[in-house]
C-alpha positions in Angstrom: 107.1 113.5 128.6 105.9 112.9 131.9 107.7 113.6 135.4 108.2 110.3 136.0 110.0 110.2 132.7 112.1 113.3 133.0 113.3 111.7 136.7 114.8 108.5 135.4 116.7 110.5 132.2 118.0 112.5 135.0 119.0 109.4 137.0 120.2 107.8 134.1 122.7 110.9 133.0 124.2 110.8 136.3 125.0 107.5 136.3 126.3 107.2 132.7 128.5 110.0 133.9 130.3 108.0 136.6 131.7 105.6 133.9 132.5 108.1 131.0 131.5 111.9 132.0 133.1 113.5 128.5 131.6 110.7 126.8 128.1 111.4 128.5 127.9 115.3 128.4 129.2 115.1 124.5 126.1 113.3 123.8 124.0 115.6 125.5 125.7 118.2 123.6 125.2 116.6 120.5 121.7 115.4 120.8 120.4 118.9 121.7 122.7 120.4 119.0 121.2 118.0 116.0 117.8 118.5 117.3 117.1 114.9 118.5 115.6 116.3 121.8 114.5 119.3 123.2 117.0 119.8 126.4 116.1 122.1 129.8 117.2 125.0 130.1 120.4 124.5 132.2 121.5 121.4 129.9 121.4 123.9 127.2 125.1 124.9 127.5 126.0 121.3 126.6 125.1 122.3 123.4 127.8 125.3 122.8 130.6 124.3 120.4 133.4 124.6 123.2 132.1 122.6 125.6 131.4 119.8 122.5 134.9 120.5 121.2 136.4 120.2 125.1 134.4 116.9 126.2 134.7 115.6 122.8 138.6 115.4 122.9 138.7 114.4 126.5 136.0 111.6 125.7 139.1 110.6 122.8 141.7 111.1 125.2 139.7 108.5 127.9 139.6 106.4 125.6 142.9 105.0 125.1 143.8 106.1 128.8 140.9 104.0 129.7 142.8 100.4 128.0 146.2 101.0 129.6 146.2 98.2 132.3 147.1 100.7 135.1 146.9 104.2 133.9 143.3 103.3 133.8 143.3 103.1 137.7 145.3 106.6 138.1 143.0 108.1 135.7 139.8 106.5 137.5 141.3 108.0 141.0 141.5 111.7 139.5 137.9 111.7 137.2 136.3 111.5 141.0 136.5 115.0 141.1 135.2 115.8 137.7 132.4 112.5 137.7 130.6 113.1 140.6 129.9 116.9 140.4 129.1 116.5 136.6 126.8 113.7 137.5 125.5 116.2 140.1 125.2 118.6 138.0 123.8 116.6 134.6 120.7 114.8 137.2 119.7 118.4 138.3 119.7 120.3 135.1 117.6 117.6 133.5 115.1 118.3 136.5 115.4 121.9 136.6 112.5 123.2 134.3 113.8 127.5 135.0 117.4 127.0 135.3 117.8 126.5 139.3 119.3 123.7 140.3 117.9 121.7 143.4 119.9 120.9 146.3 118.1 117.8 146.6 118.5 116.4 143.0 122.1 117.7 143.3 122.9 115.2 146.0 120.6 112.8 144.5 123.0 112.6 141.4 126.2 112.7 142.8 125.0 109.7 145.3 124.2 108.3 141.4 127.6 109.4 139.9 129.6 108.3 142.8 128.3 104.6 142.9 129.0 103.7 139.3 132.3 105.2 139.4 132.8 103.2 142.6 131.9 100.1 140.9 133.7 101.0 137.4 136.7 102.2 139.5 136.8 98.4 141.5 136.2 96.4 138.7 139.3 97.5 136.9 141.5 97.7 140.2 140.7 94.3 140.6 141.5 93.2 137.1 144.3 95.2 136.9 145.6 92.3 139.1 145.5 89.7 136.1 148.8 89.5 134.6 147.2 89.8 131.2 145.9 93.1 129.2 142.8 91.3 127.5 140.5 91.3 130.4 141.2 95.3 130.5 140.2 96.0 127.1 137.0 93.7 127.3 135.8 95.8 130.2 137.0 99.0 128.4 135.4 98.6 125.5 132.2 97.1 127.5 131.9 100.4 129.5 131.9 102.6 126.3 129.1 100.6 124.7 127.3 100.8 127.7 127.3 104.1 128.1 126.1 104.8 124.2 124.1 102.3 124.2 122.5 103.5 127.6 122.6 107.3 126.9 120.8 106.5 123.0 118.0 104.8 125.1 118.0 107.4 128.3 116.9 109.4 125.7 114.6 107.5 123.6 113.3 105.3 125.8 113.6 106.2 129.8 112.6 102.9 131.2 114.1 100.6 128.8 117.4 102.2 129.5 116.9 101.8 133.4 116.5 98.5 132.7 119.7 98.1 131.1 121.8 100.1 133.5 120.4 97.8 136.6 121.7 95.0 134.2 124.7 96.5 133.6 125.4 97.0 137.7 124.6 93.5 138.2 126.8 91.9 136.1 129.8 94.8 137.1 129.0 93.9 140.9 129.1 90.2 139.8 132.3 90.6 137.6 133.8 92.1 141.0 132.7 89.6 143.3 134.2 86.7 140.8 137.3 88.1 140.8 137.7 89.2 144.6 136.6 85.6 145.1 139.5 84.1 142.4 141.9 86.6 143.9 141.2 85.7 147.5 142.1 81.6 147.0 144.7 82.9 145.2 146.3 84.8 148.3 145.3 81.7 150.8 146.9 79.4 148.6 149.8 81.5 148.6 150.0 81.7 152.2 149.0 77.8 152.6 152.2 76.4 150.2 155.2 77.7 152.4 153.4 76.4 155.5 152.6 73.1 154.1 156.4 72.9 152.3 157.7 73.5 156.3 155.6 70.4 157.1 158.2 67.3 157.9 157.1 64.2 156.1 156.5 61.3 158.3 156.1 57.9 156.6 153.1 55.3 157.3 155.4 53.1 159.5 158.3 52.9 161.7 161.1 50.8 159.6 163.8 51.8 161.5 166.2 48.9 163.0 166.3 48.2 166.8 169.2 49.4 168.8 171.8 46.9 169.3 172.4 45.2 172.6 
């Protein structure tokens, strides 16, 4: 596998991590436990049973927390501090080829980490503003195929999962915009109504009889 290859999987992980980081490091875990790659050295604790058993029930317990229409937000708000530094983390291990981590990479991924959380954590806020829970689950269950989906090709095939991810950004940042834009018309309509409803009514013509003499 050549640098260039090693990079993206790097890139990849870290990103993947921002939407669902128990989700992500189990699969690391699990892929260098059954064999189906060879991880770096400092990935290499992924593979331990306790850190598979402790991000394999927080991966369960994300979830259902994920497909609660605003528990999803609350939970988005405190995985910042555990997304972003695994991210970090995940991006410079896979780079790492004796165990140090680089400063450089390590910002690198939590730059990663800390945009697709930014754009998972907005998407949600912004549909947590539909009265109705369906939109939630969609994007719910959408983010978890994603990230399997992405992390089964980060690992088989680098470029094609890059390719997917970029997709996947696009249509989150356009999912975003669409509802900002809905939500927006929404809030000048809003504010348009009572101002129009003050509005006195004037008819075409004057009918009104003369004043008498």
């Amino acid at each position: 596998m050549t640098e260039a290859h090693v990079f993206v999987i790097g890139i990849l992980l870290a990103w993947l991590a921002g939407i669902r980081v128990y989700l992500t490091v189990f699969g690391v875990g699990l892929a260098g436990l059954m064999g189906w790659v060879d991880l770096p050295p400092a990935l290499q604790a992924t593979e331990s049973w306790w850190v598979l058993g402790t991000s394999g029930a927080l991966a369960i317990t994300e979830f259902f927390a994920d497909k609660i229409p605003g528990v999803d937000s609350i939970w988005d708000l405190f995985q910042t501090l555990a997304r972003v530094p695994a991210g970090a983390f995940l991006a410079a291990a896979t780079l790492s080829t004796d165990g140090e981590l680089s400063t450089g990479v390590l910002a690198a991924g939590a730059g990663v980490a800390l945009a697709s959380h930014g754009l998972k954590a907005g998407t949600r806020a912004l549909l947590n503003t539909s009265p109705e829970p369906a939109s939630n689950w969609i994007a719910s269950a959408a983010e978890d195929g994603v990230v399997i989906g992405g992390l089964a090709l980060a690992l088989a095939h680098p470029w094609l999962a890059l390719i997917f991810v970029l997709g996947a950004s696009i249509i989150g940042a356009l999912v975003v915009w669409l509802v900002w834009r809905m939500l927006w018309r929404g809030i000048k309509r809003l504010f348009r109504t009572p101002a129009a409803a003050g509005t006195p009514v004037t008819g075409s013509g004057d009918h009104s009889l003369p004043p008498p003499h």
